[in-house]
C-alpha positions as CSV (number, residue, x, y, z in Angstrom):
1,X,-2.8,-26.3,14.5
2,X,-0.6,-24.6,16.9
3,X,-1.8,-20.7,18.0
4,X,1.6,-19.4,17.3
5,X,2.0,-20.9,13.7
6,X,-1.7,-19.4,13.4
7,X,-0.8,-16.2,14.3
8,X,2.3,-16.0,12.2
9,X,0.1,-16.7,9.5
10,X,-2.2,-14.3,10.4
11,X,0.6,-11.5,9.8
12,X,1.3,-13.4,6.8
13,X,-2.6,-12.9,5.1
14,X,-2.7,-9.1,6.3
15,X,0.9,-8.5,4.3
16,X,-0.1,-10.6,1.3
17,X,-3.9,-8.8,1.5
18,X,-2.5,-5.0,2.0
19,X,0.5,-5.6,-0.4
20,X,-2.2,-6.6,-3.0
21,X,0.1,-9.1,-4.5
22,X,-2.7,-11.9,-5.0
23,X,-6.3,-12.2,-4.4
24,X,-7.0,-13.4,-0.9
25,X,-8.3,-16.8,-2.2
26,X,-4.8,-17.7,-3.9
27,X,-2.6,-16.7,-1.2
28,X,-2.2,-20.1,0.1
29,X,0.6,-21.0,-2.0
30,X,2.4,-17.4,-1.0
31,X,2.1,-18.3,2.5
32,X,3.7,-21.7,2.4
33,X,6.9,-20.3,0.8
34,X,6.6,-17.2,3.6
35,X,5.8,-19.4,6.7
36,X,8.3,-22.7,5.5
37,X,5.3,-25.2,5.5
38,X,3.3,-27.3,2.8
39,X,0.7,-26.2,0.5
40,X,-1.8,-28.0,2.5
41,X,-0.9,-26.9,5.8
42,X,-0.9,-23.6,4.5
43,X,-4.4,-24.1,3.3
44,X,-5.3,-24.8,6.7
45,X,-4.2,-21.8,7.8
46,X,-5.6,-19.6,5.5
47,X,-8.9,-21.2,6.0
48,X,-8.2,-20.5,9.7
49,X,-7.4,-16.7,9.1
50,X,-10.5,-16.3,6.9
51,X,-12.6,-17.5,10.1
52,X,-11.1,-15.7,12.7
53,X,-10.8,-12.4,10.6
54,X,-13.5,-10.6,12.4
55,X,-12.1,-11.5,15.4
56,X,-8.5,-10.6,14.4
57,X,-9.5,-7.7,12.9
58,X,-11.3,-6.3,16.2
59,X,-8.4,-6.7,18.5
60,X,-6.7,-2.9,18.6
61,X,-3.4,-2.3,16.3
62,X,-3.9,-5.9,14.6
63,X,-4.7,-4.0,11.1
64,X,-4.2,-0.7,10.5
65,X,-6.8,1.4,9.5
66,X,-6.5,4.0,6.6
C-alpha cells in the first residue's frame, strides 16, 4: 500500500476515533467514503493503522493529548 495513502488514512482513523462517530472496528466503511477507495482497500488500511498505532501515536503532534 502506498505510505502516503497510509498516512492519509491515518488522519482519517484519528478523526473518525476522536469524533466518536463509530467504534474503531466499523470505521472501515467511513474511511472508504472519506479516502475515495473500496471497502476492501480501506480494510487494508485500517488494519494498517491499528498496527502502526503505537508507533503513530509516539511521533510528537500526531494525536493530541487532552
Amino acid at each position: 500500500m502506498n505510505v502516503l495513502i497510509q498516512d492519509e488514512a491515518n488522519v482519517v482513523f484519528e478523526s473518525l476515533k476522536e469524533s466518536g462517530i463509530t467504534n474503531m472496528f466499523g470505521a472501515a466503511p467511513y474511511a472508504a467514503e472519506m479516502l475515495g477507495v473500496s471497502l476492501e482497500e480501506a480494510k487494508v488500511l485500517h488494519k494498517g493503522w491499528m498496527e502502526g498505532y503505537t508507533l503513530w501515536a509516539d511521533i510528537p503532534g500526531c494525536i493530541e493529548e487532552d
